[in-house]
C-alpha positions as CSV (number, residue, x, y, z in Angstrom):
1,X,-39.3,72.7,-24.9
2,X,-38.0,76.5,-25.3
3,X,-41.7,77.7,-23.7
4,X,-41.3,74.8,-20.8
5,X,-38.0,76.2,-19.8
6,X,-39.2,80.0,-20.1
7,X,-41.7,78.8,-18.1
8,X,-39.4,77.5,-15.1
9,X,-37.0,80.9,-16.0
10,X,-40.1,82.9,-15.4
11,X,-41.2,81.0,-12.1
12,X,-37.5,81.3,-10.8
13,X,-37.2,84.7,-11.0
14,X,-40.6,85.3,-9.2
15,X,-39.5,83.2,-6.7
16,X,-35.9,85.4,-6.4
17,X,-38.4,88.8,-6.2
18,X,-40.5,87.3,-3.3
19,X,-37.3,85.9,-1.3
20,X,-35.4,89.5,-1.8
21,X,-38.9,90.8,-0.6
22,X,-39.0,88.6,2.5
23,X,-35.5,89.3,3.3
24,X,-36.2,93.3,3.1
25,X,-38.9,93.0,5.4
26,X,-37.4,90.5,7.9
27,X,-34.6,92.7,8.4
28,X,-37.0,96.1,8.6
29,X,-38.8,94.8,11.2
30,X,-36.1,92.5,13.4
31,X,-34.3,95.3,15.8
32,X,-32.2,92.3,17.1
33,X,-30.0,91.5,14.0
34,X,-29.7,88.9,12.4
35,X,-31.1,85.3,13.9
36,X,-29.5,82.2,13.1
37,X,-30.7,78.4,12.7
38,X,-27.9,77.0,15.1
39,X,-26.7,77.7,17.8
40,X,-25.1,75.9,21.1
41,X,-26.1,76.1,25.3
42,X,-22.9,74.9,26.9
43,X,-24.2,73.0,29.6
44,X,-22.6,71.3,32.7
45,X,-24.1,68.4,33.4
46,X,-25.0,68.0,37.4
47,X,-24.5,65.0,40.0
48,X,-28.3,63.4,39.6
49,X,-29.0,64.6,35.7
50,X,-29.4,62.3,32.8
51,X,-29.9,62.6,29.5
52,X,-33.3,61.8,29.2
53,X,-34.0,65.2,31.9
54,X,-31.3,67.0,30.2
55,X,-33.3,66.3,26.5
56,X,-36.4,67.4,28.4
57,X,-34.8,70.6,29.9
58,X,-34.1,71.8,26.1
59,X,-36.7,70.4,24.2
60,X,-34.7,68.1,22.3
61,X,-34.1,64.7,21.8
62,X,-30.7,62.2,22.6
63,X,-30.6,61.5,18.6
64,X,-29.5,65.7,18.5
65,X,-28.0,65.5,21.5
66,X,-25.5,62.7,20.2
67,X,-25.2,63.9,16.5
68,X,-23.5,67.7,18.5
69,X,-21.8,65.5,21.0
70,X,-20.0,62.5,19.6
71,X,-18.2,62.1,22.2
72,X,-21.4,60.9,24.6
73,X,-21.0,57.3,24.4
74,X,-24.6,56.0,24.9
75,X,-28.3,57.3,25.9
76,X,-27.4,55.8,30.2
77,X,-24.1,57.5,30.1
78,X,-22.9,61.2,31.1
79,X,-20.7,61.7,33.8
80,X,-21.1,64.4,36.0
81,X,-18.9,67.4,35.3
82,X,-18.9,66.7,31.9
83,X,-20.4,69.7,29.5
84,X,-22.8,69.0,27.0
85,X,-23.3,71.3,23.6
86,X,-26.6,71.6,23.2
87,X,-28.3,72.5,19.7
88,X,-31.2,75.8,19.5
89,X,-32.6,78.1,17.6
90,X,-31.4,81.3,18.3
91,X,-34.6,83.8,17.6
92,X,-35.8,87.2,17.7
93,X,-37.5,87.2,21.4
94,X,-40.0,90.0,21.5
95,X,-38.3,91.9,18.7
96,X,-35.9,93.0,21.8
97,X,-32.9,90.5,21.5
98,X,-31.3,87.2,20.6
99,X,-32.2,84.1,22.8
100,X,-34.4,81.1,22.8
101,X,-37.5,80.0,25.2
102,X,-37.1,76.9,26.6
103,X,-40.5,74.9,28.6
104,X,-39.6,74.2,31.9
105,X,-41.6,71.4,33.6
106,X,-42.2,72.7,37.2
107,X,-41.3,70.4,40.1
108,X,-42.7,70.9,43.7
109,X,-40.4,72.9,45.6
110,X,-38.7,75.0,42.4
111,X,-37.5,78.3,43.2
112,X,-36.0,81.0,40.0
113,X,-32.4,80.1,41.8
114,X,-32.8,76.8,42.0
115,X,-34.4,76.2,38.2
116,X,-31.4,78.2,37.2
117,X,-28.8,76.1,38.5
118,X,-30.2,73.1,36.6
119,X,-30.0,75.5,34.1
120,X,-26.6,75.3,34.6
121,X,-26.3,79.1,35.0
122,X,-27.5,80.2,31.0
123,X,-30.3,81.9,32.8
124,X,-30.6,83.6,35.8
125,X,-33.4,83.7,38.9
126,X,-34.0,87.7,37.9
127,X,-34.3,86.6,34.2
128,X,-37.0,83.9,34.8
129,X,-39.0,86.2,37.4
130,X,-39.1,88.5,34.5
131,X,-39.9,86.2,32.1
132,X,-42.6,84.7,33.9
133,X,-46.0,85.7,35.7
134,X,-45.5,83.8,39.1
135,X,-43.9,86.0,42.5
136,X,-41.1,84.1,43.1
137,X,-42.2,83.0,46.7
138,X,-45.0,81.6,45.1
139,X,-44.4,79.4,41.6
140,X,-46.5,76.7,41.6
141,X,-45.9,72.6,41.6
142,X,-47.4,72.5,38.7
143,X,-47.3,74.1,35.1
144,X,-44.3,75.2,33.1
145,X,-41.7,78.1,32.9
146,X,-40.5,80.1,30.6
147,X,-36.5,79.8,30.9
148,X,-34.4,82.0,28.2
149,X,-31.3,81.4,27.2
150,X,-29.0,84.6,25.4
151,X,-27.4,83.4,22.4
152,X,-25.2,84.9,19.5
153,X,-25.3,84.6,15.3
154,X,-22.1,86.7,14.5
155,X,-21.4,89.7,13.8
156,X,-19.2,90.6,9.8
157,X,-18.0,94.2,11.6
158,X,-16.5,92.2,14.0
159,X,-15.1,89.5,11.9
160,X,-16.5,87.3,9.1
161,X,-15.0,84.0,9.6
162,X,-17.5,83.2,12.9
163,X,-21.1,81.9,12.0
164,X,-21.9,80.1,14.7
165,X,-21.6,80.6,18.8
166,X,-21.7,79.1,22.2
167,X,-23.2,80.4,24.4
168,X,-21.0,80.0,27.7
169,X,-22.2,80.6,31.1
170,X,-19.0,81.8,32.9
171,X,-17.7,79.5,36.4
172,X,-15.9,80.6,39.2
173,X,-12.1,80.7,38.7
174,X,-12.2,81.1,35.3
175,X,-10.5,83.6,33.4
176,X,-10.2,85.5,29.7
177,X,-6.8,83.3,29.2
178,X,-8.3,79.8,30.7
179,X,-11.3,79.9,28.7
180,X,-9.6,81.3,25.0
181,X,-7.2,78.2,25.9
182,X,-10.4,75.4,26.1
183,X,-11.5,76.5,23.1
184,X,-8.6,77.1,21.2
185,X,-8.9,80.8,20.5
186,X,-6.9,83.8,21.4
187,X,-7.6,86.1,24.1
188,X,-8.7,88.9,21.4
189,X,-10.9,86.7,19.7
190,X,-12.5,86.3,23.1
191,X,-12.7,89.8,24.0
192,X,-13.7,91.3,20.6
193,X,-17.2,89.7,21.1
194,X,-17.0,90.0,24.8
195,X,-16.1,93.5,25.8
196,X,-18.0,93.8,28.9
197,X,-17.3,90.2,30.4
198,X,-16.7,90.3,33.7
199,X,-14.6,87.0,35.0
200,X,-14.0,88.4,38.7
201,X,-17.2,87.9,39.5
202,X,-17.8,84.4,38.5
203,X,-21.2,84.7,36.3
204,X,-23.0,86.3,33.3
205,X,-22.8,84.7,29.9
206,X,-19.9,84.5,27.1
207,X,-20.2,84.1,23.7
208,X,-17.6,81.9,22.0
209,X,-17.1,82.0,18.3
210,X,-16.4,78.9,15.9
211,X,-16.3,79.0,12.2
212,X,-20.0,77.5,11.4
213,X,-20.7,78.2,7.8
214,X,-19.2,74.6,6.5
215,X,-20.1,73.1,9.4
216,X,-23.5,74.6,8.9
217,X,-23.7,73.2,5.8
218,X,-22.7,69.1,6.4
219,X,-25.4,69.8,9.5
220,X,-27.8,70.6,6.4
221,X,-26.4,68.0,4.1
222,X,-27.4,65.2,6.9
223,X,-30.9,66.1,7.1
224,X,-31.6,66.0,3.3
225,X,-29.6,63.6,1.9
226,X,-30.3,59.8,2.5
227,X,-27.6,57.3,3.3
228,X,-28.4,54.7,1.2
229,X,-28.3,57.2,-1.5
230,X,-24.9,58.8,-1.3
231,X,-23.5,58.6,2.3
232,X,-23.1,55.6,4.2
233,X,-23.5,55.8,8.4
234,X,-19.9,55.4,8.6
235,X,-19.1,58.2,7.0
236,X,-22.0,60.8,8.5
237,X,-20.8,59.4,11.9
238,X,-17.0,60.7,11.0
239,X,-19.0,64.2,9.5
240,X,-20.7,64.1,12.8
241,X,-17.0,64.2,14.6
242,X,-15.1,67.0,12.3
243,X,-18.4,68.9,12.8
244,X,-17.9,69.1,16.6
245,X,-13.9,69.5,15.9
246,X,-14.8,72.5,13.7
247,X,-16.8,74.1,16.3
248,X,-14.4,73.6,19.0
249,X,-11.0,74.1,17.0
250,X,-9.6,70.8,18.0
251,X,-7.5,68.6,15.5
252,X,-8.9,65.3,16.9
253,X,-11.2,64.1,13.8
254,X,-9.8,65.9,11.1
């Protein structure tokens, strides 16, 4: 008994060496920071879009897409206007910066502009002729695109109670105050991860905070623990609300 649990003792503390290893070397060669598991697209959904294309557009499914938005009712309903979260990786792209490639199906007739408009606005036409081989007066009707989309995982300098972000492509007329309001933050909160945001012009990208790490953690809980064993739908449906009332500050579930 005292050798079998030496044993495990032993195997544990290799295990401990090889992780503290791994995370040396992931951080020695990542110049972007630190990458994060989760992370949100705000998206506006557009006149003509449904969730199945929407699902398609982020290579995700309506079962993710419902478990980040409780609020969708069912798969043949989104009004347009509304905004979608949508769930991503946010990953080291080319050891440069934080963002995630998305597959674009190309449609006859796609132009960078018009791809990022159904994009609503997280990328731009400059980003995606970067990204991509084709001239932009020639992109075939055929084949796929590589669309990127910015994202955030936090930053403790900053402040230590934000883990996870939204990234928020800014709209005409809206403002530093406007947008702190939606999301229940103060203006300084805002700004502090924003300092070069330019509202007046009506584009680039925001990065909204919300405090992720318990939030993080029921998302984790879901995946690994069975229903039947401990947590019945009921109740995961209700965790599946206060998640999205954690992210977006609201009082409305909890």
């Amino acid at each position: 008994m005292v050798s079998s649990f030496k044993f495990r003792l032993r195997n544990l503390f290799s295990l401990f060496i090889l992780l503290s290893i791994s995370i040396q070397v992931s951080v020695v060669n990542c110049k972007c920071g630190r990458t994060c598991d989760l992370a949100f697209a705000s998206f506006t959904v557009w006149r003509g879009s449904d969730l199945t294309l929407i699902s398609d557009f982020f290579d995700t499914t309506f079962a993710d897409l419902r478990r980040f938005n409780p609020e969708i009712p069912d798969q043949n309903t989104v009004l347009a206007g509304s905004i979608i979260n949508i769930p991503f990786t946010c990953d080291c792209i080319r050891d440069e910066f934080l963002g995630h490639i998305f597959n674009y199906t190309v449609r006859s007739g796609d132009t960078y502009g018009g791809v990022a408009l159904k994009y609503s606005n997280l990328t731009t036409a400059a980003a995606l002729q970067t990204n991509n081989s084709y001239p932009a007066t020639n992109i075939p009707n055929t084949g796929f695109l590589n669309v990127t989309v910015n994202c955030f995982c936090g930053d403790t300098a900053i402040n230590k109670e934000y883990g996870l972000f939204i990234t928020y492509p800014i709209k005409a007329g809206d403002t530093l105050r406007s947008v702190a309001s939606a999301y229940n933050l103060t203006t300084d909160v805002i700004s502090s991860y924003n300092p070069t945001a330019n509202f007046s012009a009506g584009n680039g990208l925001l990065f909204i905070p919300g405090r992720g790490n318990f939030w993080k953690f029921i998302y984790l809980l879901e995946l690994f623990i069975d229903p039947q064993i401990g947590l019945t739908n009921s109740l995961i449906q209700r965790n599946q609300c206060i998640q999205f009332a954690i992210v977006l500050h609201s009082s409305e579930c909890v």
